[in-house]
C-alpha positions in Angstrom: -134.9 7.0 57.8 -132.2 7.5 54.7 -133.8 11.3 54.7 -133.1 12.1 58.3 -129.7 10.6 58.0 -128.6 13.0 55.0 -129.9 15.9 56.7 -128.0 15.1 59.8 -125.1 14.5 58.2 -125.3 17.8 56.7 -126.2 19.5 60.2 -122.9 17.8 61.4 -121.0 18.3 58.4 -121.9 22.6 58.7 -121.5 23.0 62.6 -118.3 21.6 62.2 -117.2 23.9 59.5 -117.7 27.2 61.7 -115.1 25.9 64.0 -112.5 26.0 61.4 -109.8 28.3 61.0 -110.0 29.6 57.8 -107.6 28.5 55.5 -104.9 31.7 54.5 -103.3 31.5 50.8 -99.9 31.0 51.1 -97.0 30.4 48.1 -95.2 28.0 48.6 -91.6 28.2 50.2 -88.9 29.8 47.5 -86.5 26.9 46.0 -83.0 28.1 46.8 -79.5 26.9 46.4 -77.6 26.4 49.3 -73.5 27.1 49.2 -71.1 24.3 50.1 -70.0 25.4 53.3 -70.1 29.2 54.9 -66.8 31.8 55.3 -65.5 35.0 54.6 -62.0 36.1 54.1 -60.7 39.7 53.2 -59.3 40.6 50.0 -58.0 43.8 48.3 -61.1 44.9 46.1 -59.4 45.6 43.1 -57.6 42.8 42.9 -60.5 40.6 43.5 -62.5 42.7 41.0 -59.9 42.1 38.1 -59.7 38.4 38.6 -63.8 37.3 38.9 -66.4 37.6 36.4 -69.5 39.6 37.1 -71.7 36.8 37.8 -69.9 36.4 41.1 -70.1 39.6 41.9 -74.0 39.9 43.1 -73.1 38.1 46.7 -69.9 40.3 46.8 -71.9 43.8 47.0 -74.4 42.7 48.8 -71.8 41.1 51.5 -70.1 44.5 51.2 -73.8 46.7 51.4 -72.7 48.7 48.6 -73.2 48.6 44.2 -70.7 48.8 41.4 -69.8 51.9 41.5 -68.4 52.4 45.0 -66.8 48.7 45.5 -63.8 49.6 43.2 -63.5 52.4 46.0 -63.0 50.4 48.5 -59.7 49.2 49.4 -60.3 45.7 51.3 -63.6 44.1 50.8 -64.9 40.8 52.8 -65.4 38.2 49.8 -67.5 35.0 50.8 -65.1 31.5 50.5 -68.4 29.6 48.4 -70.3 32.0 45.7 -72.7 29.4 44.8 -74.9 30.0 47.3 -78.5 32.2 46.6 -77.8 35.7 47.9 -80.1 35.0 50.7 -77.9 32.6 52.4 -75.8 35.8 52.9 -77.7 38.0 54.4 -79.0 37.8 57.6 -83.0 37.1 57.9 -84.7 33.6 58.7 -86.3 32.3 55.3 -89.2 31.7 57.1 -90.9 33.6 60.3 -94.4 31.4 61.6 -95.6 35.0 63.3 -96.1 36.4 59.7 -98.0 33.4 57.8 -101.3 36.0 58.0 -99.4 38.9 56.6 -99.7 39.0 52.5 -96.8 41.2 52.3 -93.9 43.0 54.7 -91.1 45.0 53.9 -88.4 44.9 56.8 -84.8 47.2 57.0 -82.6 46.2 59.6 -80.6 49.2 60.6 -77.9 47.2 62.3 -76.9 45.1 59.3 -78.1 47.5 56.6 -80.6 45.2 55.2 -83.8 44.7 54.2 -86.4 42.0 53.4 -89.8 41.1 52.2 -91.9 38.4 53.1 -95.3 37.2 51.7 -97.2 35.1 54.0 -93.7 34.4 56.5 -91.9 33.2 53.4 -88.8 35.1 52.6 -89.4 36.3 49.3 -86.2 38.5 48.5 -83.1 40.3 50.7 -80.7 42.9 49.8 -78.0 45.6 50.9 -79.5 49.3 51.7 -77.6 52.6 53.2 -80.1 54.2 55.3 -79.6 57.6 57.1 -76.0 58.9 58.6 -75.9 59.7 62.2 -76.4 63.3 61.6 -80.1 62.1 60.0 -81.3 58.6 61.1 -83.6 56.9 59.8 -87.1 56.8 61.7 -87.6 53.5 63.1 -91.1 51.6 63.4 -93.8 50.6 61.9 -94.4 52.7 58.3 -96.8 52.1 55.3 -96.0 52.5 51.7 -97.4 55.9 49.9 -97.1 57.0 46.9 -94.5 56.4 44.4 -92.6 57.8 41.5 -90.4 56.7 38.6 -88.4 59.4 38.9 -88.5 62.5 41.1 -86.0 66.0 42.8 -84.5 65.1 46.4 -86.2 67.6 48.4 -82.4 67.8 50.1 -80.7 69.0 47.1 -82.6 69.7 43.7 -79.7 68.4 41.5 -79.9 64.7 42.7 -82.4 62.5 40.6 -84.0 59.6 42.9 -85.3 56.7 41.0 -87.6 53.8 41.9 -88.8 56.4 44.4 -91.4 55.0 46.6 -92.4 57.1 49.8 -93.3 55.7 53.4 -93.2 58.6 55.8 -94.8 62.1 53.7 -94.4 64.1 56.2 -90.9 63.6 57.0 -90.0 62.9 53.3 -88.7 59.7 53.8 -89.0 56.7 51.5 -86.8 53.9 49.4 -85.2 54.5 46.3 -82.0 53.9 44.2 -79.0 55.5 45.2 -75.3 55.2 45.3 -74.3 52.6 48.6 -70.9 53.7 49.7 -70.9 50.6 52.4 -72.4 52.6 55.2 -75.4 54.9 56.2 -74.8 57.4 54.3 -78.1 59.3 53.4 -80.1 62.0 54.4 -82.5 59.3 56.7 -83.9 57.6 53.2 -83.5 54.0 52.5 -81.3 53.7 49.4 -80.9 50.3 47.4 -78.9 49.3 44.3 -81.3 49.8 41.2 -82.3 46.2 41.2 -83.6 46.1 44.1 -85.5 49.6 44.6 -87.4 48.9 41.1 -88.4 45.5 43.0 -89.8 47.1 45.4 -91.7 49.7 43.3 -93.0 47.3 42.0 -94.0 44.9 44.4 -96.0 47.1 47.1 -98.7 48.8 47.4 -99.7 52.4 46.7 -101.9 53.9 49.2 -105.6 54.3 48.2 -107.1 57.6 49.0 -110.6 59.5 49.9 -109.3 62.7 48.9 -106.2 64.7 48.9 -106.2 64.9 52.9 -107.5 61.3 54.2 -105.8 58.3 53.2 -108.8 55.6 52.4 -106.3 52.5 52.5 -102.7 52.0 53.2 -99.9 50.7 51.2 -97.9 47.7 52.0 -96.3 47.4 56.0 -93.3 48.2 56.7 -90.9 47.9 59.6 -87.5 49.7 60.2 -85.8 48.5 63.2 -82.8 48.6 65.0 -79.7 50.9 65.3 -76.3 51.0 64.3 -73.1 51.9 65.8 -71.4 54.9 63.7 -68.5 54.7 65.8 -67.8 51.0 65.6 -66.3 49.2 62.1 -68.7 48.0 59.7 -70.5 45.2 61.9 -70.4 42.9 58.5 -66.9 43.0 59.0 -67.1 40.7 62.2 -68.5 38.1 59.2 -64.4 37.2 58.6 -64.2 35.2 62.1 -67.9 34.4 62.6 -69.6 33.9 59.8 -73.0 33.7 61.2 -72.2 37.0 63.4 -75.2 39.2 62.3 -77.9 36.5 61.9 -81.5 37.0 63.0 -83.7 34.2 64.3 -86.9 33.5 63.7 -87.7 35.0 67.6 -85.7 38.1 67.1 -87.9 38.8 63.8 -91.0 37.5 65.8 -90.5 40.5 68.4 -89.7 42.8 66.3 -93.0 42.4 64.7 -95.3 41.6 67.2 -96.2 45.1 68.6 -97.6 46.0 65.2 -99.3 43.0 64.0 -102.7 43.9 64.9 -102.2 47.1 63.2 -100.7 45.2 60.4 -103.7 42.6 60.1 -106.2 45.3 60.5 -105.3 47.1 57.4 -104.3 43.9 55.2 -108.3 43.2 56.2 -109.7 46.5 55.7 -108.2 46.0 52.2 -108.8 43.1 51.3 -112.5 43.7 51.8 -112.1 46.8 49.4 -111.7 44.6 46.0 
C-alpha cells in the first residue's frame, strides 16, 4: 500500500509540473533614489555652470540631451529644482514594463524625447540623452538588431570624424550608436549619438551578431527599437518640462504598444540563442 502511494504521489507530483509556466530569470528591480519633489526652472547656462559642482551636473545634461562640451554653448538651459534624484527619475521611460519580463535585453531610442533605454527582463536598467538624425537624415524607425562593433572606426560621411564606442544596428544603411558631440537636438547624419559614458555602456552591454559566414548572419545581436518622431520645427519638446514637469513621460501602455508588434520576433531570436550555448 505505502508503495502505490509513493508512486502516485509522484505521478501527481509530475503531471502537474507540465502545466507550469516555466519560471524566466529575472534581476531583481534596480534600487534608486527618488528626488524630494519634481520641477524645472530656466537658468542662463553659464551662470549655472560657474556656481554648481560637477557632481550635479549629470541630471543637467541629460535634462538638456546634450554633453560638456556643448552646454557651455547654450545660452538658457532647463535645470531640475531637486538634483538628488537618480537620473532616471528625469527621463522619461516607466522603470518597469510587464510586456518585456521575457525579453533578457532591449535597447529603446525615443525619437520624440531624444532618449534611450535598456531593459533586462522589463526592469529598467539604465536611460540617457542621444541626438539622433536631423530632418534632412532621420533616423530609421523600428525594430533593429545589434551587429557588429568597433572601438574606434572612419564615419563613412566624412573620413576625418573618429566615432567611438561604435556599435552598428542597420549595415546596410550604415547606421548604428556611438559617441558623439550632442548639441541638444538631432543633429546627426541618422546615427544615434550618446555622451561617452553611455555609448561605451552600450558596447559593452549588447550583443554582437553571430555569423555562418561573411553573407548569412547565424544569430542576431541584442533587440532594438527606435520609435517615434520629432518636430524640427517646434522648440525643444524638453523645454515644455518648465510648466509640466511630467510633459514627455511614457507609460507603461505607451511602451507596451510600441513593442508589441515585434515581440514574437523578439522572443524568437532571444530563443534561437539561447539554445546556441
Amino acid at each position: 500500500m505505502k508503495k502505490y502511494i509513493l508512486i502516485l504521489s509522484i505521478f501527481i507530483f509530475l503531471t502537474s509540473c507540465k502545466h507550469e509556466k516555466p519560471v524566466m530569470h529575472k534581476k531583481d528591480a534596480p534600487t534608486r533614489v527618488k528626488p524630494k519633489s519634481f520641477g524645472y526652472h530656466f537658468e542662463k547656462s553659464k551662470s549655472w555652470l560657474a556656481s554648481n559642482d560637477s557632481s550635479k551636473i549629470l541630471i543637467v545634461l541629460a535634462a538638456n540631451r546634450t554633453d560638456r562640451a556643448n552646454i557651455a554653448k547654450m545660452d538658457s538651459i532647463i535645470v531640475p529644482k531637486d538634483l538628488t534624484g537618480d537620473i532616471a527619475y528625469y527621463l522619461p521611460f516607466p522603470f518597469e514594463v510587464a510586456a518585456l519580463n521575457d525579453v533578457s535585453k532591449i535597447i529603446l531610442f525615443s525619437y520624440a524625447t531624444q532618449t534611450f533605454a535598456t531593459y533586462e527582463y522589463g526592469y529598467l536598467i539604465r536611460t540617457g540623452p542621444t541626438n539622433m538624425g536631423r530632418k534632412a537624415d532621420k533616423t530609421p524607425t523600428g525594430l533593429f538588431f545589434t551587429n557588429w562593433k568597433a572601438e574606434k572606426t572612419t564615419s563613412t560621411f566624412n573620413d576625418e570624424w573618429d566615432l567611438k564606442w561604435n556599435f552598428n544596428v542597420a549595415n546596410k544603411l550604415g547606421v548604428g550608436w556611438h559617441q558623439y558631440e550632442l548639441p541638444g537636438y538631432p543633429a546627426s547624419h541618422s546615427c544615434l549619438r550618446l555622451q561617452e559614458r553611455d555609448a561605451k555602456y552600450l558596447y559593452d552591454w549588447a550583443d554582437e551578431w553571430i555569423l555562418q559566414d561573411k553573407q548569412t548572419v547565424k544569430l542576431k545581436g541584442t533587440p532594438l527599437i527606435i520609435f517615434g518622431s520629432y518636430d524640427f520645427d517646434a522648440p525643444k519638446p524638453w523645454l515644455k518640462l518648465v510648466n509640466r514637469p511630467k510633459a514627455l513621460n511614457f507609460s507603461e501602455n505607451t511602451i507596451e504598444k510600441e513593442v508589441k508588434p515585434f515581440l514574437t520576433k523578439i522572443l524568437e531570436e532571444q530563443q534561437k540563442r539561447e539554445n546556441s550555448k
